[in-house]
C-alpha positions in Angstrom: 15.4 -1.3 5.0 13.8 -3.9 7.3 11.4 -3.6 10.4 10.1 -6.6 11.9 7.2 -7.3 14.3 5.9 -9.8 16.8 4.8 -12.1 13.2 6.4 -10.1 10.7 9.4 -9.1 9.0 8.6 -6.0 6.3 11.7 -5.6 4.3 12.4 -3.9 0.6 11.3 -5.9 -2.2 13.1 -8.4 -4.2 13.1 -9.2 -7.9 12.6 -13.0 -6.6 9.4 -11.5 -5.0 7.4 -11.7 -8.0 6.2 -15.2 -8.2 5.4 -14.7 -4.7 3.4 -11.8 -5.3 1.8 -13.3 -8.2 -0.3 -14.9 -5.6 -2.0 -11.3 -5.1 -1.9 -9.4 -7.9 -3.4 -12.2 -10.9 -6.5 -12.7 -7.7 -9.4 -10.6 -9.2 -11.2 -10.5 -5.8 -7.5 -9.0 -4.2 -7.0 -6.9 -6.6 -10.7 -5.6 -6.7 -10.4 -2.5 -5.2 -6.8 -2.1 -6.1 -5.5 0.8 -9.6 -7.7 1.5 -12.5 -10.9 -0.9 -12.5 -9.4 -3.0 -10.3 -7.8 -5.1 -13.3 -5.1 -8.2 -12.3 -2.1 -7.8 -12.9 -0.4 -10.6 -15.7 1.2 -13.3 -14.3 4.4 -12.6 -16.7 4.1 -8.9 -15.4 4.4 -9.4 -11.7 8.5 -9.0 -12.4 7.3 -5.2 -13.4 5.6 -4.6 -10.8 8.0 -5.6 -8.3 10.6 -3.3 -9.7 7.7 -0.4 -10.0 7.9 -0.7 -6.3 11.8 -0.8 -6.0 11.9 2.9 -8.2 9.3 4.3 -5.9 12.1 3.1 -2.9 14.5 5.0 -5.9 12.6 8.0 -6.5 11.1 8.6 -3.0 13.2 7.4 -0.3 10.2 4.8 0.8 8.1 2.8 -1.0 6.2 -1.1 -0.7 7.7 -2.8 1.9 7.4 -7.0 1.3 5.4 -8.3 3.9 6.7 -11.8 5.5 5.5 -14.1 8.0 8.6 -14.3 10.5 7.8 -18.5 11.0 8.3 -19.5 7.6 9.6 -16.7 5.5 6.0 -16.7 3.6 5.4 -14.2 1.2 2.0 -12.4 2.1 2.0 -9.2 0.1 3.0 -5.7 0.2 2.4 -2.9 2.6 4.1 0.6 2.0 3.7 4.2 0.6 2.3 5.3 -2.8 2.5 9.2 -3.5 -0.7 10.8 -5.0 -0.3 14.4 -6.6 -4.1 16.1 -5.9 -3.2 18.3 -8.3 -4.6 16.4 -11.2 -8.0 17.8 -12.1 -9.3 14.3 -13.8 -8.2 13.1 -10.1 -5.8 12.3 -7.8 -3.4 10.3 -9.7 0.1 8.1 -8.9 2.9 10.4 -8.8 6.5 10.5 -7.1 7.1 12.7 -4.7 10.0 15.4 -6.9 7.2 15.1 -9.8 4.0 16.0 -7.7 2.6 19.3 -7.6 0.4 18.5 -4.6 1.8 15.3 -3.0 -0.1 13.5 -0.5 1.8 9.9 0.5 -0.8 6.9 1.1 -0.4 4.3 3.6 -1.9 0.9 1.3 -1.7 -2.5 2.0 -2.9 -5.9 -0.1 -2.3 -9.1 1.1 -2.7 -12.8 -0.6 -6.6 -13.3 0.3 -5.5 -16.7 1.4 -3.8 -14.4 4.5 -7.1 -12.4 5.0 -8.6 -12.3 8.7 -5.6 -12.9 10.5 -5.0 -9.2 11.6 -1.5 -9.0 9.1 -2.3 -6.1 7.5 -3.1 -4.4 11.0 0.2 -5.3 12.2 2.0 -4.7 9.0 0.2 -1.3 8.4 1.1 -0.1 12.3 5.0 -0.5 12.3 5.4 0.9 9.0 2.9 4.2 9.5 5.0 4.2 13.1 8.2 3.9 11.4 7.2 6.6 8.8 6.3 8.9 11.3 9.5 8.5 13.6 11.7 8.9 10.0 9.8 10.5 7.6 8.7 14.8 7.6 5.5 14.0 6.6 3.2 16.8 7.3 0.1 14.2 6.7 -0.3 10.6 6.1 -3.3 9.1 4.5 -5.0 5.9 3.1 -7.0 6.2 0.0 -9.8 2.9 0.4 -12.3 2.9 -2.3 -16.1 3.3 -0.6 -17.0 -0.2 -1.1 -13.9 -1.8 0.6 -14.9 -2.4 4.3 -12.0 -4.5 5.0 -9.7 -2.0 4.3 -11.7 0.3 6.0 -11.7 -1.7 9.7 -8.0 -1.8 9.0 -7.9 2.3 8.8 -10.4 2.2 11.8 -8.1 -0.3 13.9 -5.1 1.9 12.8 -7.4 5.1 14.3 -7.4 6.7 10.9 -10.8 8.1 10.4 -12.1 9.8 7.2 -12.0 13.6 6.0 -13.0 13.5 2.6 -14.1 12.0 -0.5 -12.5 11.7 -3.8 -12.4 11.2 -7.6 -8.9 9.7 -8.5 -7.8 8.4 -11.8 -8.5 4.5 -10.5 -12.4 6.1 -9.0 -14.0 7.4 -6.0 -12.3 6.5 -3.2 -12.4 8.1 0.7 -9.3 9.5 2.6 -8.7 8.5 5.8 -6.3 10.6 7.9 -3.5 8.8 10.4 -3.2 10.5 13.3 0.8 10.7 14.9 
């Protein structure tokens, strides 16, 4: 799987990815708003994550896509899918889709913050939610942005997602904001 845009290519992860996205996950302030408490993610971990996101691909049919800067091939972070099952009455919590009682599938981004500001994760965030809506029979697609995350939340605006509701999940509260097609 691969889409590319005007600065972009998004492709499916890559074991090899992990250093790379060691840059993002072990960055407290990246990973502030990101999973339970916002804790980093271990450098000698990163290898783990990056093949959580290749079994979601597994499981799911979709998943992270690795986001690239077409230029250089630089490694910028991740923008893709995460299923939520809203079944969960501690919270909405990760799920896959064939395990999820009541799935909902998030559109999430995180980027290196060295890559912050330069309208990435706007571009990266469009094609995919485009491409998922042109392939995918989703019935809904959301973003899940904690309250205190206004970056993330200019990225749902400038994607024209707007919000319908607010939350507990299993990483806190967080707001839905609803893509339109």
């Amino acid at each position: 799987m691969r889409l590319e845009t005007e600065r972009l290519v998004l492709r499916l992860p890559r074991l090899e990815d992990a250093d790379a996205a060691a840059e993002h996950l072990t960055d407290p302030e990246v990973m502030r708003f990101i999973g339970p408490g916002g804790a980093t993610v271990p450098r000698e971990a990163c290898g783990d994550v990056v093949q959580k996101w290749l079994d979601r691909w597994e499981a799911n049919g979709f998943g992270q896509f690795a986001v690239e800067r077409r230029e250089d091939g630089r490694f910028l972070g991740r923008a893709g899918f995460l299923v939520w099952d809203r079944a969960d009455p501690a919270g909405w919590s990760p799920s896959d889709l064939s395990a999820a009682e009541r799935p909902e599938v998030e559109l999430g981004w995180t980027l290196a913050r060295e890559h912050w500001g330069h309208g990435y994760a706007t571009e990266a965030a469009t094609a995919i939610r485009n491409w998922a809506f042109a392939t995918l029979a989703l019935e809904r697609l959301i973003s899940i942005i904690n309250p205190d995350n206004a970056a993330s939340e200019r990225v749902a605006r400038r994607l024209g997602a707007y919000p319908v509701e607010s939350i507990e999940t299993t990483h806190g509260p967080a707001r839905v904001w609803e893509h339109p097609r």
